[in-house]
MARRO-272272 format. One record per residue (C-alpha): x, y, z; residue in three letters; residue number from 1. Coordinates in steps of 0.25 Angstrom, whole numbers, always signed. Example, Ala and Ser with C-alpha at 12.3 -4.5 7.8 and 13.67 -1.06 7.14 Angstrom:
# residues 2
- +49, -18, +31, Ala, 1 .
- +55, -4, +29, Ser, 2 .
This chain:
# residues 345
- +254, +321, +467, Unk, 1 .
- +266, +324, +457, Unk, 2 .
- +271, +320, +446, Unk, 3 .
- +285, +324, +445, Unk, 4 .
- +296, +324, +458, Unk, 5 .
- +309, +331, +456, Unk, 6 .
- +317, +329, +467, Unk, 7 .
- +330, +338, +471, Unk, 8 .
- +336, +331, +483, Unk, 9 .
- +349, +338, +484, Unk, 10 .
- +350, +349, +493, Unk, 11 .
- +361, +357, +486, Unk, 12 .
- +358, +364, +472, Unk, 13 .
- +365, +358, +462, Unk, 14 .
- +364, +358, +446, Unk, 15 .
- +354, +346, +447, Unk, 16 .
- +346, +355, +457, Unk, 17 .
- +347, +366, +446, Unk, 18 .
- +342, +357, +435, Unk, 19 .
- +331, +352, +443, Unk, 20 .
- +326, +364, +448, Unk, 21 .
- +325, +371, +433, Unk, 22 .
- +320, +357, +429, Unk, 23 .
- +308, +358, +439, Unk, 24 .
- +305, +371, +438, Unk, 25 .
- +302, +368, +422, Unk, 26 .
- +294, +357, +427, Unk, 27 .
- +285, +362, +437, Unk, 28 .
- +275, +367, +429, Unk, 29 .
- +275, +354, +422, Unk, 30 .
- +274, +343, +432, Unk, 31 .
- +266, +341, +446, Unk, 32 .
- +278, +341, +452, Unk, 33 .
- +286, +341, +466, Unk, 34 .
- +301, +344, +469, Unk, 35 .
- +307, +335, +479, Unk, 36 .
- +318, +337, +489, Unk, 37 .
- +326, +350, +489, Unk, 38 .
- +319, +365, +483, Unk, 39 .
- +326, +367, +470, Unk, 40 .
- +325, +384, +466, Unk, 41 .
- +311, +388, +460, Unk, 42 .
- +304, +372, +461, Unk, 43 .
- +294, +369, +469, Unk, 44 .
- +297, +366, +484, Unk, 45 .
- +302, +353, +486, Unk, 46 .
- +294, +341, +492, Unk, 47 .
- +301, +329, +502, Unk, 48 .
- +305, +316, +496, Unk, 49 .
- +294, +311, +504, Unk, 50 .
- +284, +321, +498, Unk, 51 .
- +289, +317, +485, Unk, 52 .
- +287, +303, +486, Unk, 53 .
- +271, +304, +493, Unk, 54 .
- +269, +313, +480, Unk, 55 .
- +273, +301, +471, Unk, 56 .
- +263, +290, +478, Unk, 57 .
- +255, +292, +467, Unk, 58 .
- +255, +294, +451, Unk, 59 .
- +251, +307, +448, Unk, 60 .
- +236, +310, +438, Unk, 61 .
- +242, +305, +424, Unk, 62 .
- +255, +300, +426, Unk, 63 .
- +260, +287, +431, Unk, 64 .
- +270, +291, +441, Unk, 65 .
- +277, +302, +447, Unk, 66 .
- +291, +306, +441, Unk, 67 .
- +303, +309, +451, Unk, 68 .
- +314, +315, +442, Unk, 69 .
- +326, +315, +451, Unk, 70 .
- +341, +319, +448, Unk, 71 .
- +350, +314, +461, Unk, 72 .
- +355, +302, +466, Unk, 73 .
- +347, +303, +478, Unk, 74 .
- +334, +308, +471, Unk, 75 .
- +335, +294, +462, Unk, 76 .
- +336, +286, +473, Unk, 77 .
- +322, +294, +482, Unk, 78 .
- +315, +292, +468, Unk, 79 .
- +319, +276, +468, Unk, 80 .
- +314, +275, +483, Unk, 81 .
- +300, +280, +479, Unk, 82 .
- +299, +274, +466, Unk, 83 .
- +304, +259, +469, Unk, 84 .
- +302, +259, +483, Unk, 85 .
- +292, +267, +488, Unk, 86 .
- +286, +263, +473, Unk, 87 .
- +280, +275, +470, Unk, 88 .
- +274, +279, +456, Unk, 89 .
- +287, +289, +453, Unk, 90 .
- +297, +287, +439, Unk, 91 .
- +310, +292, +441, Unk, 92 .
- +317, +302, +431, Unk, 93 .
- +332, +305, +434, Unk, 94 .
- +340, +317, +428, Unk, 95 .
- +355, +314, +425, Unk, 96 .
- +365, +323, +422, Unk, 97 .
- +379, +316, +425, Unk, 98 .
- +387, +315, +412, Unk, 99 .
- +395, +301, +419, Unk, 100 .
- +391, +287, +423, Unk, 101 .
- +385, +288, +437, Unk, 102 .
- +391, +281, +447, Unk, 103 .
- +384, +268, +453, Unk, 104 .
- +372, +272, +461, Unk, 105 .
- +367, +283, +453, Unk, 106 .
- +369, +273, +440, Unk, 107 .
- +359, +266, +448, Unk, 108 .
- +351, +275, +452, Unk, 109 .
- +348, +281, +439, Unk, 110 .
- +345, +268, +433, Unk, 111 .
- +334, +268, +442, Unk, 112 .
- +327, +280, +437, Unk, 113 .
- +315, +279, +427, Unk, 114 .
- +320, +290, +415, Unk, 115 .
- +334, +299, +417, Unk, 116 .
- +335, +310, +410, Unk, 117 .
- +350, +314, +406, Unk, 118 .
- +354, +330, +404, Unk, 119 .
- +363, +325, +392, Unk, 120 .
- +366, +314, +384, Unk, 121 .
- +378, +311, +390, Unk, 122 .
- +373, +310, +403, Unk, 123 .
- +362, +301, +398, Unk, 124 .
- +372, +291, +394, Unk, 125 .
- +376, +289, +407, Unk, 126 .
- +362, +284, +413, Unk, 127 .
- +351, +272, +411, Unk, 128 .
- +335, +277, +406, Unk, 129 .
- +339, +289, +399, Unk, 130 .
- +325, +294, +395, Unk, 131 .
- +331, +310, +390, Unk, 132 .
- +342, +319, +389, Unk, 133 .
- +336, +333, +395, Unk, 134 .
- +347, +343, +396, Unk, 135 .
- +346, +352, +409, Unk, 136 .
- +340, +365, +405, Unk, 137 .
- +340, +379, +411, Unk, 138 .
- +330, +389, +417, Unk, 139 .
- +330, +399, +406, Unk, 140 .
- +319, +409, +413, Unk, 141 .
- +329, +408, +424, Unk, 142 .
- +342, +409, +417, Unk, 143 .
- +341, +422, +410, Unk, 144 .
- +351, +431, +404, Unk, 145 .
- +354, +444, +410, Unk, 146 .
- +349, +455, +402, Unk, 147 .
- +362, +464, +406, Unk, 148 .
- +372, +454, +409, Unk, 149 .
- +383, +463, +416, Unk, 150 .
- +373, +469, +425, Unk, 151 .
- +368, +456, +428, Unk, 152 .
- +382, +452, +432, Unk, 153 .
- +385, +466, +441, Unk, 154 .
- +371, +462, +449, Unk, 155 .
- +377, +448, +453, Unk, 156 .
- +387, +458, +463, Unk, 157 .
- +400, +451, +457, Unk, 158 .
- +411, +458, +452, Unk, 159 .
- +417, +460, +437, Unk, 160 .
- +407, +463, +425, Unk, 161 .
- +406, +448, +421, Unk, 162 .
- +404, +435, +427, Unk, 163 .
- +407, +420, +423, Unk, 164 .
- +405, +409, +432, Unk, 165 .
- +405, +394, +435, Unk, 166 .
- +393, +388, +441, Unk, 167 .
- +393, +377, +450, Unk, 168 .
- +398, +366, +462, Unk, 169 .
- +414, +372, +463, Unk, 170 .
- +420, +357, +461, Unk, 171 .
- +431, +354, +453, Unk, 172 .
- +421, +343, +444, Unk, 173 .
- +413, +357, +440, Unk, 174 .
- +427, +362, +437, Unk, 175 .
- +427, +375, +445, Unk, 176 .
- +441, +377, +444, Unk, 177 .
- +441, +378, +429, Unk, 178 .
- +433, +390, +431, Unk, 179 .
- +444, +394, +441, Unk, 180 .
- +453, +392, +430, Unk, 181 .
- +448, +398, +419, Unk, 182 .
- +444, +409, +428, Unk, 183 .
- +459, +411, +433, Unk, 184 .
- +462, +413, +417, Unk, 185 .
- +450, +422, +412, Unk, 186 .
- +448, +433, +423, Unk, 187 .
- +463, +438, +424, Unk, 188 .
- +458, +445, +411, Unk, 189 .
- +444, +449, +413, Unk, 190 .
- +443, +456, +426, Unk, 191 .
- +429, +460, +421, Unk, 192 .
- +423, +446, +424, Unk, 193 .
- +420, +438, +437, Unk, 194 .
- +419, +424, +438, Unk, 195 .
- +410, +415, +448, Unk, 196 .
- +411, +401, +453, Unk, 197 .
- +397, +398, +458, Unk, 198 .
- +393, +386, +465, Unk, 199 .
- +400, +377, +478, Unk, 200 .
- +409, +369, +481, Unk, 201 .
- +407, +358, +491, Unk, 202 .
- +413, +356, +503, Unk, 203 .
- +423, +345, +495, Unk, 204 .
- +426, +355, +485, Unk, 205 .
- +429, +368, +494, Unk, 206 .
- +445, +365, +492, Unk, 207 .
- +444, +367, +477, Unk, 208 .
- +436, +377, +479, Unk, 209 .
- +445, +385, +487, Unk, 210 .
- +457, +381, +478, Unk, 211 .
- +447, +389, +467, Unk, 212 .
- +446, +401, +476, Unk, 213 .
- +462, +400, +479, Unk, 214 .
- +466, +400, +466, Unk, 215 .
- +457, +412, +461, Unk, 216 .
- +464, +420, +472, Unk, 217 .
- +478, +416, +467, Unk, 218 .
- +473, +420, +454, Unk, 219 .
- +468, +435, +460, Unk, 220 .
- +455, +433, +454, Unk, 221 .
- +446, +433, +467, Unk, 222 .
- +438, +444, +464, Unk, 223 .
- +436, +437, +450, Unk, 224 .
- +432, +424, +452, Unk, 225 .
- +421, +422, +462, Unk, 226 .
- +415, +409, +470, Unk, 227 .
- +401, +416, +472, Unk, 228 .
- +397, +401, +479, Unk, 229 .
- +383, +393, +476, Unk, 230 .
- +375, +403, +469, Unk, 231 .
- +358, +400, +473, Unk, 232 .
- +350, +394, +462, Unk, 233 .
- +341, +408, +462, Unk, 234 .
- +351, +418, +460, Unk, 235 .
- +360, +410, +448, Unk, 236 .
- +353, +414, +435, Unk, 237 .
- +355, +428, +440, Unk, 238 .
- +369, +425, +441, Unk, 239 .
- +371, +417, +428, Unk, 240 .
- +365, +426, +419, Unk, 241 .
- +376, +437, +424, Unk, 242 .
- +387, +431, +420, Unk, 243 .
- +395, +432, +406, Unk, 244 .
- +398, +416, +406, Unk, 245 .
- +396, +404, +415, Unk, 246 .
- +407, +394, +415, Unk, 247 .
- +408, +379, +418, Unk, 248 .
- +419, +373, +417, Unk, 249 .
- +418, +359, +424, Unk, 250 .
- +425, +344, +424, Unk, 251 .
- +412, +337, +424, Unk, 252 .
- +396, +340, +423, Unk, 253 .
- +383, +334, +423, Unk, 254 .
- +377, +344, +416, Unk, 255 .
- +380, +358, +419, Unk, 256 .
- +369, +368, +421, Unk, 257 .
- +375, +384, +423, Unk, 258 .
- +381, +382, +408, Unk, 259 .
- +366, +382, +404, Unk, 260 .
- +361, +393, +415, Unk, 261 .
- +371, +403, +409, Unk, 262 .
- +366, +399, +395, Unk, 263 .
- +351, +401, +400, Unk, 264 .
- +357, +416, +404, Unk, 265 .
- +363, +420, +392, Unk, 266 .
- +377, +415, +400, Unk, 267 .
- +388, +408, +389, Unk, 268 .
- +397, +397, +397, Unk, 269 .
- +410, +392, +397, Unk, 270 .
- +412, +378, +401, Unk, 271 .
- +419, +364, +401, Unk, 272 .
- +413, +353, +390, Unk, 273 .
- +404, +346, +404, Unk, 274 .
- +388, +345, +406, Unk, 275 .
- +381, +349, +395, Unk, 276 .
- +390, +362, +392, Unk, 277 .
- +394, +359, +378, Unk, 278 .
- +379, +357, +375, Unk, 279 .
- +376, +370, +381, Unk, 280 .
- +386, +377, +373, Unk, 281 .
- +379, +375, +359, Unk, 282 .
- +391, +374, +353, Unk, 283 .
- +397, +387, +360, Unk, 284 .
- +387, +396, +358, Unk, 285 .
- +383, +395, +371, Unk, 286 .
- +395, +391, +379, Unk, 287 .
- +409, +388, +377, Unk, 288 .
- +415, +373, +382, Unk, 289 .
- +430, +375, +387, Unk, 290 .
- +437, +363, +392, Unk, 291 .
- +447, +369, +401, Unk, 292 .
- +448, +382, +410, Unk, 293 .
- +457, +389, +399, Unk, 294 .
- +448, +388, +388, Unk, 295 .
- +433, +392, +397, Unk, 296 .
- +443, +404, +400, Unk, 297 .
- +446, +407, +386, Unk, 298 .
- +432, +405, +382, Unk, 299 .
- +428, +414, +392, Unk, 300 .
- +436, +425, +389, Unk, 301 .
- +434, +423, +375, Unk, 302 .
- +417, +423, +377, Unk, 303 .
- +418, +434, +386, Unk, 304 .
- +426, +444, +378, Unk, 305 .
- +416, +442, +366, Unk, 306 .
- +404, +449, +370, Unk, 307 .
- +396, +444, +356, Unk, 308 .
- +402, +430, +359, Unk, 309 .
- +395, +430, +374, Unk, 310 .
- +382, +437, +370, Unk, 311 .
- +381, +426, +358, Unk, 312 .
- +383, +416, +367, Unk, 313 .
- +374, +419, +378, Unk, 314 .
- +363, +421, +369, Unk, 315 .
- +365, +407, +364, Unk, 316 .
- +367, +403, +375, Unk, 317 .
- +354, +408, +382, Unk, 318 .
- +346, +402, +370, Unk, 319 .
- +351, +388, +370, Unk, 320 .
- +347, +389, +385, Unk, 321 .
- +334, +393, +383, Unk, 322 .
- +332, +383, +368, Unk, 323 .
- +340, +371, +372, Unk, 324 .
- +343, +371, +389, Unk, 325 .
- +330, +377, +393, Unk, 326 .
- +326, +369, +407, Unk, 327 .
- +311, +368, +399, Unk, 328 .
- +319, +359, +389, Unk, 329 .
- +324, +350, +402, Unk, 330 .
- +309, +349, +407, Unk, 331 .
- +303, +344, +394, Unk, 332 .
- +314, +335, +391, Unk, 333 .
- +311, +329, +407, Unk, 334 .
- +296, +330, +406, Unk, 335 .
- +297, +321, +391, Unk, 336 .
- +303, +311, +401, Unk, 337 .
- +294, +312, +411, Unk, 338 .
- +284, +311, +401, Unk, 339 .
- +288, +298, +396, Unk, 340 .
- +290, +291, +409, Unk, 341 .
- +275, +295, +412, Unk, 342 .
- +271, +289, +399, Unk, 343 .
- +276, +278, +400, Unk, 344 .
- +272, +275, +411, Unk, 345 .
């Protein structure tokens, strides 16, 4: 018997398997709940779809039905087979991040679902039963800042005496070659500071990928600016609270989560006016937006090379992690919705 199914049916890790994993983890003590699909990092392990569904035959003690909260195409559609086919007791509460329309079969989808919650308010425009807004939130016992910063950096093994990076898919939508870019203009002058595109590309996306690589060679800056690849969700805080500055600078985002993980490490940011970054930036005491690779390079240099300005910054930004962003925050907002479907029966 439970009373809450999250389900993680994607086998890769991605941002929403990150949300979903710091979401659970706040909830566990919370709910009797089951995870179902694939493991996500420090959840409880994962139950089959078919396990999922023989758990929810049956109300659980006190409440009228048992919640699936799902946040994927194909996770909307296992929770429609068991709720209106199989007719079990099960509401549906869908997490939507996408700032755009929907294209068709999604549109539907979600029109389906029992409550959606939207991360922002601009993503909550673009979908039917809006029930809240809950901002994603971050694991601040587990992004911490570093109590020495540079010798935090020297144990990561990379080169320089300061590291930036970029987090994410290496795509050009997540704008991996403005990181390029501004890198090409900043490091010429600072050949204390190392910069790191972490992440993958897809196999569609090795060609700019390589075109990346090509022209950091042509630009002599190889041992500068490094593609460290996919780092594992266990080893990341480590590696964010080491560096000086996190830098996003993409086309398009949903939402946008390593801004808010370098925050939750005492880490300012540079990036582009996507996701939810201006929100983040409190008004640029936290991080600075930049719209083009010239000006995330100015920033960068001019943040950098004030080291009042920097600390300032990241203990701001640390605090509105832990006031405002906090993934404890995130689990209340879901839980009142919870609560209210409950309720009502």
């Amino acid at each position: 018997m439970t009373d809450l199914v999250v389900t993680n049916f994607n086998r890769n890790f991605t941002g929403v398997s990150a949300t979903a994993a710091g979401v659970l983890r706040a909830q566990a003590p919370r709910y009797d709940l089951v995870l179902a699909g694939r493991p996500l990092p420090g959840c409880p392990a994962p139950v089959s779809r078919a396990e999922a569904r023989r758990l929810s035959r049956n109300a659980p003690p006190g409440k009228p039905f048992v919640i699936w909260h799902v946040r994927r195409n194909t996770e909307m559609r296992a929770a429609l087979w068991a709720r209106d086919v199989l007719r079990l007791p099960i509401r549906i509460v869908f997490t939507s991040a996408a700032q755009r329309r929907h294209s068709a079969l999604p549109r539907w989808l979600i029109s389906r679902m029992d409550a959606v919650i939207a991360t922002t308010e601009r993503a909550g425009s673009f979908v039917p039963n809006l029930r809240a807004v809950v901002p994603h939130g971050v694991d601040c016992a587990a992004f911490v800042p570093a109590t020495d910063r540079a010798q935090a950096w020297a144990a990561t093994g990379h080169p320089g005496a300061r590291g930036i990076a970029t987090i994410g898919r290496i795509r050009p939508e997540k704008g991996t070659d403005r990181f390029i870019e501004a890198m090409l203009q900043l490091l010429p002058e600072r050949p204390d500071l190392t910069a790191l595109v972490l992440g993958r590309a897809s196999q569609g996306d090795a060609a700019f990928l390589q075109g990346l690589k090509d022209r950091v060679a042509a630009a002599g800056l190889t041992r500068q600016i490094l593609f460290p690849g996919e780092i594992a969700p266990e080893a990341l805080p480590a590696l964010v609270r080491s560096l000086s500055a996190v830098v996003q600078l993409p086309r398009y985002e949903g939402y946008g989560m390593a801004p808010l993980e370098g925050m939750a490490s005492g880490v300012p940011f540079v990036a582009t006016d996507a996701g939810y970054y201006r929100e983040f930036s409190q008004d640029g005491t936290c991080g600075i937006i930049a719209q083009t690779a010239g000006e995330a390079a100015a920033a960068l240099a001019a943040l950098l090379g004030d080291p009042a300005r920097h600390g300032a910054m990241a203990r701001a930004a640390r605090q509105a992690a832990t006031t405002r962003f906090s993934v404890e925050a995130e689990a209340d907002g879901i839980g009142a919705v919870y609560d209210a479907l409950w309720s009502g029966g």
